[in-house]
N, C-alpha and C positions, 0 to 999 in steps of 0.2 A: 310061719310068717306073722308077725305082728300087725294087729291094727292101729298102730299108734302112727298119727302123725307125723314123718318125717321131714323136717324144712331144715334147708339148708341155710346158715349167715356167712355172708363171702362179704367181704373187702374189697375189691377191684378197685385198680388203679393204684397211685402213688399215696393215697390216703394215709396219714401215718397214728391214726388217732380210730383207735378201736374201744374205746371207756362202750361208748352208747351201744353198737352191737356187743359187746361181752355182757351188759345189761340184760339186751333182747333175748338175747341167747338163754342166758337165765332165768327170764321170766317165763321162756317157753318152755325148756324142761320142766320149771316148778309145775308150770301146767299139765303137764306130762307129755308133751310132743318130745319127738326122739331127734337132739338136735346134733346137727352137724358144723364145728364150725370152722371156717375155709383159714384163718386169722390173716394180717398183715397182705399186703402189695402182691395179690392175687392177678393175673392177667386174665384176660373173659376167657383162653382155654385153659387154664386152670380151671377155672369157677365151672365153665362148660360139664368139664373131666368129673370133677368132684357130683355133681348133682347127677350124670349119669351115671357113676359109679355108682351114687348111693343111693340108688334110685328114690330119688327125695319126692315127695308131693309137693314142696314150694319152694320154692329160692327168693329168698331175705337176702336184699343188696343194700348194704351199706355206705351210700358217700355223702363223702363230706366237701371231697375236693373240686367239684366242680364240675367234672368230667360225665357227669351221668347220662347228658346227650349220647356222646358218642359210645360209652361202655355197655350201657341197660339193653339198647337192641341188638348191638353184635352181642352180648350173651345170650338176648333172650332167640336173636335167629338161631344162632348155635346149638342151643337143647331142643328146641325145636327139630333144629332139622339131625340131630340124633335120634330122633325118636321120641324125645318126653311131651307130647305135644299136649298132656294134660296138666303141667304143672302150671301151680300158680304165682304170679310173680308179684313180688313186693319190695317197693325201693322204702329207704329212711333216710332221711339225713335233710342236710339243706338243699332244699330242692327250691326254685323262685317258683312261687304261682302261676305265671306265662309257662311256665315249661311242662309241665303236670300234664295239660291237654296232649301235649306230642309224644311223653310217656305212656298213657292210655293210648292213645293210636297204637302206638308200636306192641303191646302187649302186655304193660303194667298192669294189674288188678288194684291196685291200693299204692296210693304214695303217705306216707307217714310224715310228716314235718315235725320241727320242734313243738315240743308242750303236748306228745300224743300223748297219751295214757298208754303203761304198760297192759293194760285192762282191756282197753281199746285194739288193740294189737294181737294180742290172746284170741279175744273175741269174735276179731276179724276171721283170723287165719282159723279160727275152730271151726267158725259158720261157712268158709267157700273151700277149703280144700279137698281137692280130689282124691279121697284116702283108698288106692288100690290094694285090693286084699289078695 
């Protein structure tokens, strides 16, 4: 078994614009985390499926469209209650500032907004991830 970092990048929802998570995604292989990614109009058991299958240490959620209310905590009750109850969860995309707080309640570790640094992102998910060996 590897020690390397596994985070999963999902998509959920009708989002049709993946440029910024195929980024992410990139930047954190360069890193060397072992990425996983979900691509295109994923549903939360999709995204659920994929990060217990792989058994990831974080799941990277990407939206753009809006939706992150309702999508981010029915995934994140979902792997939860699979079982992953240590992964870390991290949204990107356009998130409104008001909303941020209600995503931390429900189980976000970090929300990323426009202008994050690829560096900033790396760094994050290097220093709090739960790397099960």
């Amino acid at each position: 078994m590897s020690n390397k970092i596994r985070v999963l990048v999902a998509k959920p929802g009708l989002d049709g614009h993946d440029r910024g998570a195929k980024v992410i995604a990139r930047a954190l292989r360069d890193a060397g985390f072992e990425v996983i990614y979900t691509g295109l109009h994923q549903t939360p058991e999709m995204v659920i499926n994929a990060a217990i299958q792989e058994d990831v240490h974080v799941v990277g959620l990407s939206i753009l469209s809006g939706a992150h209310n309702a999508l981010v905590p029915e995934i994140i009750d979902g792997v939860k209650k699979a079982g992953l109850t240590d992964a870390l969860f991290v949204v990107g995309g356009i998130i409104p500032d008001e909303d941020i707080p209600l995503l931390k309640k429900e189980g976000v570790h970090m929300v990323f907004t426009p202008g994050t640094s690829l560096q900033e992102v790396v760094d994050y998910i290097g220093k709090n991830s739960p790397v099960r060996t």
